[in-house]
DOZAVEX-848027 format. One record per residue (C-alpha): residue in three letters; x, y, z. Coordinates in steps of 0.02 Angstrom, whole numbers, padded with zeros to 5 digits. Each point is the difference from the previous one (the first is absolute). Layout:
ALA:X:Y:Z
...
END
This chain:
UNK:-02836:-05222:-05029
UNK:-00043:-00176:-00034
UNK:-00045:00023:-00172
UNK:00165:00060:-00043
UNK:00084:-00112:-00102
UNK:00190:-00015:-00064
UNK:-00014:-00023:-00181
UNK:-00108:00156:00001
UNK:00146:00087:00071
UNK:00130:-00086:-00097
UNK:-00080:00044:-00178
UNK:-00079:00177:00053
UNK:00178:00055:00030
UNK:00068:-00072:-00145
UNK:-00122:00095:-00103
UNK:00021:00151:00080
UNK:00184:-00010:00000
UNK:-00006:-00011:-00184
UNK:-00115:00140:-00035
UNK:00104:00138:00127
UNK:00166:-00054:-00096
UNK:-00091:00034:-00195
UNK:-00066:00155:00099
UNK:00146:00053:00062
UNK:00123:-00041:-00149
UNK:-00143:00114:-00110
UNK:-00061:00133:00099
UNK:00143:00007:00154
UNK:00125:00134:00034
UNK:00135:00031:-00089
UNK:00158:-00020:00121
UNK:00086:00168:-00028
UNK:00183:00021:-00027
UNK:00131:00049:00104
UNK:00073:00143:-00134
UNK:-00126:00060:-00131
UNK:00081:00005:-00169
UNK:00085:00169:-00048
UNK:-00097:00108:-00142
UNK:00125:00019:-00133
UNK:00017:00198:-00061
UNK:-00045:00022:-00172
UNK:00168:-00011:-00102
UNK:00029:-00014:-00206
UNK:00139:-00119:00031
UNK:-00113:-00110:00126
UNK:00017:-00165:-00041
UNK:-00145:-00116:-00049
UNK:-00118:-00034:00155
UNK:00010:-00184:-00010
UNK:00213:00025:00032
UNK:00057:00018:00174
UNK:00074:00197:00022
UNK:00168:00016:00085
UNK:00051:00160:00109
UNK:00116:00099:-00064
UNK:00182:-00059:00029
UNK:00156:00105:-00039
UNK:00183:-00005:00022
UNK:00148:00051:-00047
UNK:00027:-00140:-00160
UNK:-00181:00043:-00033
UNK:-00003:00165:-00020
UNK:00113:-00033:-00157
UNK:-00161:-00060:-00068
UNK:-00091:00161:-00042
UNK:-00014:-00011:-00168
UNK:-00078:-00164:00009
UNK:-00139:-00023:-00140
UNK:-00197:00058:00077
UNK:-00107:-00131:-00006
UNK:-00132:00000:-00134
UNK:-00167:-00070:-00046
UNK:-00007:-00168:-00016
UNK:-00020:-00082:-00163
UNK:-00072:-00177:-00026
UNK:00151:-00103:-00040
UNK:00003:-00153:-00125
UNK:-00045:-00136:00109
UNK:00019:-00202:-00016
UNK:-00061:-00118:00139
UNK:00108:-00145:00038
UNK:-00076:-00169:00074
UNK:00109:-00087:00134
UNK:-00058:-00197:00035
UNK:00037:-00086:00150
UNK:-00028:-00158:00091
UNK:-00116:00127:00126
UNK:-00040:00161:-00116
UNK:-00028:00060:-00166
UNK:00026:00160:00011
UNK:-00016:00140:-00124
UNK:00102:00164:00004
UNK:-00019:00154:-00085
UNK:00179:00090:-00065
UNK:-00082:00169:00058
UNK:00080:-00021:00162
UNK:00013:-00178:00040
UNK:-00187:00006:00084
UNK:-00058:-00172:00018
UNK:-00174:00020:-00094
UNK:-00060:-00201:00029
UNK:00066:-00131:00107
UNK:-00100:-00181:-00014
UNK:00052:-00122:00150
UNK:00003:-00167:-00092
UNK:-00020:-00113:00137
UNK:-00171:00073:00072
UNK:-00148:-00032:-00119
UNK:-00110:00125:-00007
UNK:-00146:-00124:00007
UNK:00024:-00187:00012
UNK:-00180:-00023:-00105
UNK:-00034:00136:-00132
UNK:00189:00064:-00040
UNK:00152:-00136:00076
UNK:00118:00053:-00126
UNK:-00027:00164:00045
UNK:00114:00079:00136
UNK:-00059:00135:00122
UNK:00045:00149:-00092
UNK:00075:00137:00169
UNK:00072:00167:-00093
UNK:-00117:00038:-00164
UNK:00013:00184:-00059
UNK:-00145:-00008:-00137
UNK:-00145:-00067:00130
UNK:00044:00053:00177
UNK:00159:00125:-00025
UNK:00100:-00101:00115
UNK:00183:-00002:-00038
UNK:00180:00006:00096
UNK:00097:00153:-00066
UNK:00186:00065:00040
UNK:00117:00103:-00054
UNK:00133:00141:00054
UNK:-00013:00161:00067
UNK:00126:00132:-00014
UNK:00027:00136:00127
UNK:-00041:00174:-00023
UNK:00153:00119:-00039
UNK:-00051:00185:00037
UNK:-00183:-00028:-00004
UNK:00002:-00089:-00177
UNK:-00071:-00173:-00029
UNK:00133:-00125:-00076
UNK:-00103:-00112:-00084
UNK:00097:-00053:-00152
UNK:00173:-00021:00128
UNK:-00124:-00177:00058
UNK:-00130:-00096:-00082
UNK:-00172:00008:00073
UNK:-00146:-00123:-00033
UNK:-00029:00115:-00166
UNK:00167:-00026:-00058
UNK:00040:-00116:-00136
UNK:00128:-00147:-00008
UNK:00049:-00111:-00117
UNK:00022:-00180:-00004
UNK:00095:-00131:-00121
UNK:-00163:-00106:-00006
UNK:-00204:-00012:00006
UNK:00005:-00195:00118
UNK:00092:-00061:00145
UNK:-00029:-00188:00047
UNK:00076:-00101:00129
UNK:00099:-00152:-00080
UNK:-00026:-00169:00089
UNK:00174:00027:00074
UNK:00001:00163:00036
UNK:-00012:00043:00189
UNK:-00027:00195:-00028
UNK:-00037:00107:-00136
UNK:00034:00163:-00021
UNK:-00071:00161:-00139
UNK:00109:00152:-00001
UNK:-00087:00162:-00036
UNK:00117:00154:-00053
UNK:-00027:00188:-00008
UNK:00121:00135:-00052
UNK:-00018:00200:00037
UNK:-00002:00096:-00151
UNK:00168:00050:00022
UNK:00063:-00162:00036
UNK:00074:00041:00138
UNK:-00104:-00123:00118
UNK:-00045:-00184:-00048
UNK:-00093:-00094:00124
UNK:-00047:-00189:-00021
UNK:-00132:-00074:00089
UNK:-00003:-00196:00025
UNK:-00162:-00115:00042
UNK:00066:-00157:00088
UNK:-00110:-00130:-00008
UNK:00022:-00170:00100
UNK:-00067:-00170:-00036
UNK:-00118:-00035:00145
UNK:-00031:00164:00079
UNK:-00114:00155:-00015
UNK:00126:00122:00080
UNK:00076:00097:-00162
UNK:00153:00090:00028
UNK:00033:00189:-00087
UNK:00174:00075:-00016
UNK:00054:00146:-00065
UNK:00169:00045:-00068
UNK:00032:00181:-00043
UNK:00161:00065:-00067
UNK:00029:00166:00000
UNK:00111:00051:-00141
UNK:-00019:00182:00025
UNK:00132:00134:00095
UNK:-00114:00024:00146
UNK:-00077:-00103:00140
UNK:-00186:-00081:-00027
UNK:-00095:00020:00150
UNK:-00168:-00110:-00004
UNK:-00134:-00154:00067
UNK:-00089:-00125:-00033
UNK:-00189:-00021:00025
UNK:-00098:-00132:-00038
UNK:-00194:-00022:00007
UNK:-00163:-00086:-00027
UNK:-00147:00073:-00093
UNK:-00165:-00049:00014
UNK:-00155:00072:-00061
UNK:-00216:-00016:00063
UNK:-00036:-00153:00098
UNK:-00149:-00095:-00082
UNK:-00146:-00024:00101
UNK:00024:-00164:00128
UNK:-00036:-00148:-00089
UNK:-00085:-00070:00165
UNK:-00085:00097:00151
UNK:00009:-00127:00126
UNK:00209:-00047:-00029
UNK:00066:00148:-00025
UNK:00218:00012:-00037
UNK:00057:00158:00022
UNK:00086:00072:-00172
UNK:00117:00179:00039
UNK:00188:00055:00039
UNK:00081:-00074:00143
UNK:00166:00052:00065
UNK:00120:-00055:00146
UNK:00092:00116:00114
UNK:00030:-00083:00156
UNK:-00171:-00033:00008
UNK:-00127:-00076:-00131
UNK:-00119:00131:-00076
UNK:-00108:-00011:-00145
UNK:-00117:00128:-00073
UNK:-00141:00010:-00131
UNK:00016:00070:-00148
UNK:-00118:00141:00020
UNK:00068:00054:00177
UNK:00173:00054:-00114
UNK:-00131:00106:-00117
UNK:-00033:00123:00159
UNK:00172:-00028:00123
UNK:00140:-00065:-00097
UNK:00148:-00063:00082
UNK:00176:00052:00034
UNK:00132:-00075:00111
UNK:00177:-00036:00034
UNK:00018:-00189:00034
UNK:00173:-00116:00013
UNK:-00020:-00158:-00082
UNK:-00187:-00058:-00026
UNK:-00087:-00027:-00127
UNK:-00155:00056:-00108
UNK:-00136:-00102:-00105
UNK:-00177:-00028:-00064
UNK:-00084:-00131:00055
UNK:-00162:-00105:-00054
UNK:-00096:-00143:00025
UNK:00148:-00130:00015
UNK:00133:00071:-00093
UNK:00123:00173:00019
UNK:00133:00094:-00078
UNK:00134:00084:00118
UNK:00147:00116:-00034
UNK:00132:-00060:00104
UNK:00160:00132:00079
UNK:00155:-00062:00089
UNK:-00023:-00031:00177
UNK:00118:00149:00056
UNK:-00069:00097:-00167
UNK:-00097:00182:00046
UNK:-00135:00052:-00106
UNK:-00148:00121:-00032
UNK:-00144:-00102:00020
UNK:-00163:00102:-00117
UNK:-00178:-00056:-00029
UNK:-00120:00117:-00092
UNK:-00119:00005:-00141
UNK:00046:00049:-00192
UNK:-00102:00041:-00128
UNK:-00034:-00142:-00108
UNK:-00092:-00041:-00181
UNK:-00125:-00015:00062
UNK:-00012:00066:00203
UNK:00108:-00003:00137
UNK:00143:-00134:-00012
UNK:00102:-00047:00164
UNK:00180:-00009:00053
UNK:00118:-00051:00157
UNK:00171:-00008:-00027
UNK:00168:00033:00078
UNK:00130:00141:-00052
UNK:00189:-00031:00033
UNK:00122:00114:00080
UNK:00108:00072:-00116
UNK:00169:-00065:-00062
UNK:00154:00088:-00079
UNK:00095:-00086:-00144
UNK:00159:00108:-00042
UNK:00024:00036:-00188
UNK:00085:-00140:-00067
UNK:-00068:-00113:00103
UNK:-00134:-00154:00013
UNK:-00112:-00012:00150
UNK:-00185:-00112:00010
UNK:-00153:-00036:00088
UNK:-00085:-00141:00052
UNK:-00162:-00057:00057
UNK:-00138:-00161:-00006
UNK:-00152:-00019:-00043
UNK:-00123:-00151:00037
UNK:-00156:-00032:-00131
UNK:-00081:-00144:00062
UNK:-00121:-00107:00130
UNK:00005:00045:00182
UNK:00105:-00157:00053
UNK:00043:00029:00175
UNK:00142:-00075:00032
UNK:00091:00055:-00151
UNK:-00054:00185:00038
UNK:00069:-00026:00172
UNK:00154:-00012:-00048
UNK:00003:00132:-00139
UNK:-00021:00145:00120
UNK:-00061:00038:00179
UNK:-00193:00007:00014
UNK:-00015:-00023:-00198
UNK:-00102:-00178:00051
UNK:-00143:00138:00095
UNK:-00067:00007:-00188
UNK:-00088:-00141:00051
UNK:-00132:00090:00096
UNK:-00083:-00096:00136
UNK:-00069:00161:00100
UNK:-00036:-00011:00181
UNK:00030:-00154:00043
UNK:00171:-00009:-00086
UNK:00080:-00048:00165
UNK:-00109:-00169:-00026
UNK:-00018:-00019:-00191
UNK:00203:-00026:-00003
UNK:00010:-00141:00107
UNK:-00144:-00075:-00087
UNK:00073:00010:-00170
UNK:00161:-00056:00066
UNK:-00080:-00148:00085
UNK:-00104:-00034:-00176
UNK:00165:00012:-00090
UNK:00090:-00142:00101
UNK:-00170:-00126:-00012
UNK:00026:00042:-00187
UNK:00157:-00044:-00005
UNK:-00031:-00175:00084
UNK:-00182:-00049:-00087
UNK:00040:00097:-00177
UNK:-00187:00065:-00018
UNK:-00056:00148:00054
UNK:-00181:-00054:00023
UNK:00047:-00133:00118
UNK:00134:00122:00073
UNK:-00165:00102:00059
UNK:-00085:-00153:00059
UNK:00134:-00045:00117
UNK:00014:00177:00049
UNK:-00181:00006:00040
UNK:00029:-00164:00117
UNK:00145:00094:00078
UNK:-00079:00154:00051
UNK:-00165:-00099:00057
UNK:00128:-00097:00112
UNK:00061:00162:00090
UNK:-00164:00040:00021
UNK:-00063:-00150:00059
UNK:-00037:00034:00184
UNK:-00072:00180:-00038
UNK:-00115:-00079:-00137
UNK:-00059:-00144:00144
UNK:-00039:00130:00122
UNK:-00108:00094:-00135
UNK:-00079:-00182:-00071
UNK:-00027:-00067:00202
UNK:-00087:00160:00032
UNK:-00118:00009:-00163
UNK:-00041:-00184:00026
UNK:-00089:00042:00202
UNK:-00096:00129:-00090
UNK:-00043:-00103:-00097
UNK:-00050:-00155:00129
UNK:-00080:00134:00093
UNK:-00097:00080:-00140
UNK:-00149:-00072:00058
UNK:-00011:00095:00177
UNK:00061:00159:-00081
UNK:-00164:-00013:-00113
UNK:-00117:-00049:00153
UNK:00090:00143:00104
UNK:-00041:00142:-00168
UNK:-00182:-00061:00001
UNK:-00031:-00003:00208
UNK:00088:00165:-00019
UNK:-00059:00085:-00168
UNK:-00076:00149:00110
UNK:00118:00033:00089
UNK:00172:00023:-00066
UNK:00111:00034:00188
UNK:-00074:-00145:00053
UNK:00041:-00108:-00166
UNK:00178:00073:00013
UNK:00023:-00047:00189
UNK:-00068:-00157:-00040
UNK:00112:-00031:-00144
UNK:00149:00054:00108
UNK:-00044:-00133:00135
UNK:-00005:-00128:-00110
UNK:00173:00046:-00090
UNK:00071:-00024:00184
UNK:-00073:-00137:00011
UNK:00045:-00093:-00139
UNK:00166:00079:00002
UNK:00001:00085:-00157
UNK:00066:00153:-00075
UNK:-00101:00116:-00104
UNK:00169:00050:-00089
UNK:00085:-00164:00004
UNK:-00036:-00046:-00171
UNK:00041:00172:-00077
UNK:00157:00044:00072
UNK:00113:-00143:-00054
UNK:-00071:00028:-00152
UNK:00059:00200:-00041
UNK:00191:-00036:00095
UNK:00004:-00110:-00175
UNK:-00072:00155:-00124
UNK:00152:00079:-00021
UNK:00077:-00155:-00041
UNK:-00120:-00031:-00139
UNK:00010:00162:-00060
UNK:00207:-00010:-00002
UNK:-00030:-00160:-00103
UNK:-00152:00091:-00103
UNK:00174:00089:-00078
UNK:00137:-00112:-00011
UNK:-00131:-00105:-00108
UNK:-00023:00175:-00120
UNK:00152:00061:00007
UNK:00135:-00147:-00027
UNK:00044:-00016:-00206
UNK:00074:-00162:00067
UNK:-00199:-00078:-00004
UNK:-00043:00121:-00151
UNK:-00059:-00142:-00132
UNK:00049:-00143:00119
UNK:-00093:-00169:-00048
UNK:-00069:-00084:00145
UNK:-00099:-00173:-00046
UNK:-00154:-00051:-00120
UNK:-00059:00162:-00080
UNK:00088:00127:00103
UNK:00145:00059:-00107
UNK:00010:00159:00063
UNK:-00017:00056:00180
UNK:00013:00179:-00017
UNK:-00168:-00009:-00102
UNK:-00171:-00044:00025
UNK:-00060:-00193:-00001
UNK:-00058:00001:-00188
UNK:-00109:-00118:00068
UNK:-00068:00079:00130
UNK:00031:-00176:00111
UNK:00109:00057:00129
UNK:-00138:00149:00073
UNK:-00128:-00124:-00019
UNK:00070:-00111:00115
UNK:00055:00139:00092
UNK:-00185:00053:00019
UNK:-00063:-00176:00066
UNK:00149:00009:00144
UNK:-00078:00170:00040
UNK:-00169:-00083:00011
UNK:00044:-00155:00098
UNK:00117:00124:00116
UNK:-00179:00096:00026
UNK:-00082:-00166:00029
UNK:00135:-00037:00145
UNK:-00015:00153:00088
UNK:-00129:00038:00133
UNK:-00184:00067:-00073
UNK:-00025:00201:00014
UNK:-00176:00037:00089
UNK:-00055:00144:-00108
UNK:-00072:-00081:-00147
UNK:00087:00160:-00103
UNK:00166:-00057:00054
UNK:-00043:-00172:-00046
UNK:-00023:00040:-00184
UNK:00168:00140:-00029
UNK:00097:-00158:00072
UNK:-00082:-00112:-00113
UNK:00040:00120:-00167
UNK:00153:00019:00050
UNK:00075:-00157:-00086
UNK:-00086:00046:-00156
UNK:00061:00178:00014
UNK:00190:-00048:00017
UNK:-00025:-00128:-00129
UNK:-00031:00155:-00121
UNK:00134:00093:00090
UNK:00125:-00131:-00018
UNK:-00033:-00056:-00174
UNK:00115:00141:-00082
UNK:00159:-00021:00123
UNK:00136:-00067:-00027
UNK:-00014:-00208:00001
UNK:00146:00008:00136
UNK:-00082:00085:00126
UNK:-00165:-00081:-00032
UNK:00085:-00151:00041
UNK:00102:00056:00158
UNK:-00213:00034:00056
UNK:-00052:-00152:-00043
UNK:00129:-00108:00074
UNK:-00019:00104:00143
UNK:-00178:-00023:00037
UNK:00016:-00194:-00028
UNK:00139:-00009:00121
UNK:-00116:00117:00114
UNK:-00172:-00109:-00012
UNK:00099:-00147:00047
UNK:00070:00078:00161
UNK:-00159:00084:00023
UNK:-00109:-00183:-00032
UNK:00110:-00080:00129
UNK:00000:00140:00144
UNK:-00195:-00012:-00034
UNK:-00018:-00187:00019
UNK:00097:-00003:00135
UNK:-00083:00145:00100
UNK:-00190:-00071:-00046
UNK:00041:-00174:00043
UNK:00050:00079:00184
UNK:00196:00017:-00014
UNK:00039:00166:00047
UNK:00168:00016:00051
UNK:-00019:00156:00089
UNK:-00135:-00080:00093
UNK:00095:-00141:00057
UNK:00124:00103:00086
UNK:-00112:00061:00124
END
């Protein structure tokens, strides 16, 4: 037991942490769903498998609808794309259907050195197939699908012009889409409200039924994504898949919807895609009840993925005007603006496990921030903190390394006198623990109370966009990516090393030399993450080796404090 030693514990479950979430984000279970998706009957009216179905709804101003047209094959309309700009987005939308085929988020860079007039590019239909799509839905009327009474994501619209820009003075903007049934006996217009500052977009829909009989239909809206690519990095792995809110925070991978897609009632809520720092959300009403869906579609080229919500339906009396509304947020997972947007919509931020800690961490991160205005520095001082709570813990640990270490000499004597007989050594070793008051455990202990700790801040550093291209000091401009430099590990490495030097000799020569790689191995390991948490580590381990250098002193130069109250 003596040649246990903390940092071994510290950085074996690290590692291993790491390698059972990649595991278990690849190769786990699929959670299974609480109603398997219904398998729509084969119908010549069925509507397009990408559009929500509705059940069949009839009444009495309904039923004068019989003669309502059949729905047909679709043809490929005449199609224009219109670009909205923004202080946030520029946005590109397509006329079939208002789908929002590209959204750029001009304020996040999608690399500070190569492209920094670039912006992160979220929906992009030509090279991952992600887009947000809505549209209208029109209830059945004696088994028959009313598809041109409400215009789909394959219907066309029109639009007086090709660009939208917000004006210096302008507050909002907005870009009115309109559809008319054949007939002309339904317009709808559907409005895109854009607001200076934000990346919440607000959709409204105004149908007027000028027609002798009542339109019955919903809304649904949607996001569509298509393959994953393969993870850019094994060891910090984001997870990339649906997410969805229904009281509860659940999130599923794409390829879990291929085999058990989803169906559910839900009030409120919310559903979204998520990624590496940024998501997209469809937003309801609070007191709003929808048909929450998430399956697999046939793509160009494979499987493609949607969630999405389905309104009830609504009745709008010939003659008259009635709308929907809904939200929907295309941007960077900023927690406290998601907070307020809609209950549990800030969970996109995806600490795992140790949420429970990672919150208060952030939150605590966030108000140094706000005082010091770095975010580098923000981490040192948060480092300081959390080595302050742990102060007495870590001196129980450091006091009992440094007697095995003062006593290293007798428990080398007491392995050769003993190297025969192994009870005896252990008996031996046991006196001489008692004697010398030490415990075997004592300097492990403290150590793995603090691991989940560590881990929880392991995640806020990943997770947060708020330190996503953050400049800290010198030639770290970025702390969400590596030191280009490779400085930061380096040092890192020689803390490791004089750490090892501080801590009590192992007696098994084998022992001796895994401890003494193991500052060059995590010097490798550490080189490609992120320069944040390479320097929470570092400042760490210097704030560590000084506590530990002191306890040590002290205990060698015959200052025990545990001693002297005896």
């Amino acid at each position: 037991m003596d040649n246990l030693r903390p940092l071994l514990w510290l950085t074996l479950a690290f590692v291993l942490f790491l390698m059972w979430q990649a595991w278990n984000q690849d190769y786990g279970t699929a959670s299974q769903p609480d109603t398997a998706a219904e398998q729509a009957e084969d119908d010549p009216d069925a509507r397009p498998e990408d559009v929500p179905d509705a059940p069949q709804f009839e009444s009495e101003a309904d039923s004068q609808a019989e003669d309502a047209p059949q729905v047909h094959t679709l043809q490929e309309p005449d199609r224009r794309q219109i670009t909205v700009r923004t202080d946030t987005h520029e946005i590109l939308i397509d006329t079939r259907g208002g789908t929002l085929l590209r959204a750029d988020l001009l304020q996040y860079p999608r690399d500070l050195q190569d492209d920094p007039l670039v912006p992160v590019r979220l929906f992009d239909h030509r090279v991952r197939g992600y887009v947000a799509q809505s549209g209208l839905t029109h209830d059945r009327v004696d088994d028959r699908s009313m598809e041109r009474r409400a215009p789909s994501h394959h219907a066309n619209f029109e639009v007086d012009q090709d660009r939208f820009e917000l004006g210096e003075s302008d507050d909002q903007i907005e870009v009115p889409l309109r559809w008319t049934s054949e007939d002309g006996e339904i317009e709808v217009i559907k409005t895109y409200t854009f607001t200076r500052g934000s990346h919440l977009i607000d959709v409204h829909y105004e149908i007027h039924n000028r027609s002798d009989s009542t339109w019955s239909g919903r809304q649904y809206r949607q996001l569509r994504h298509g393959p994953t690519p393969d993870r850019e990095s094994w060891w910090l792995y984001t997870f990339t898949g649906a997410a969805y809110f229904d009281g509860s925070y659940e999130r599923e991978r794409f390829e879990s919807l291929r085999d058990d897609p989803i169906q559910a009632r839900i009030q409120g809520g919310w559903v979204a895609m998520i990624q590496h720092y940024f998501v997209s959300a469809w937003i309801p009403g609070e007191d709003e009840v929808n048909a929450l869906y998430a399956r697999a579609v046939p793509g160009e080229v494979g499987d493609e993925y949607l969630i999405g919500l389905h309104s009830e339906s609504r009745q709008i009396a010939a003659g008259e005007t009635g709308e929907f509304r809904t939200r929907l947020w295309v941007g960077p997972k900023l927690q406290d603006e998601l907070s307020e947007i809609a209950q549990g919509l800030e969970l996109t931020v995806d600490y795992g496990m140790f949420t429970f800690l990672s919150k208060p961490l952030f939150w605590l991160l966030d108000k140094i921030h706000m005082v010091v205005g770095n975010w580098g520095w923000s981490i040192v001082l948060l480092t300081i903190l959390i080595k302050l709570a742990f102060f007495k813990l870590s001196a129980t640990s450091y006091r009992s390394m440094a007697r095995m270490r003062k006593v290293a000499p007798k428990l080398q004597a007491l392995k050769e006198r003993y190297k025969d007989d192994k009870q005896r050594m252990n008996q031996a070793l046991m006196d001489l623990y008692k004697k010398e008051k030490i415990n075997p455990l004592g300097g492990c202990l403290p150590i793995l109370v603090q691991i989940p700790v560590f881990i929880a801040l392991y995640w806020v550093l990943l997770e947060s966009v708020e330190l996503r291209q953050a400049p800290w000091w010198l030639w770290i401009q970025d702390l969400s990516s590596r030191d280009p430099y490779f400085i930061l590990p380096i040092l890192m490495g020689v803390s490791m090393f004089v750490q090892y030097k501080l801590n009590p000799p192992p007696m098994d020569p084998v022992q001796q030399k895994i401890f003494m790689a193991l500052p060059f191995v995590f010097t490798i390991f550490f080189a490609f993450f992120p320069a944040g948490l390479v320097l929470y580590w570092f400042t760490n381990n210097l704030f560590s080796i000084a506590q530990q250098w002191y306890i040590t002193r002290k205990i060698e130069g015959g200052e025990d404090p545990d001693k002297k109250k005896e």
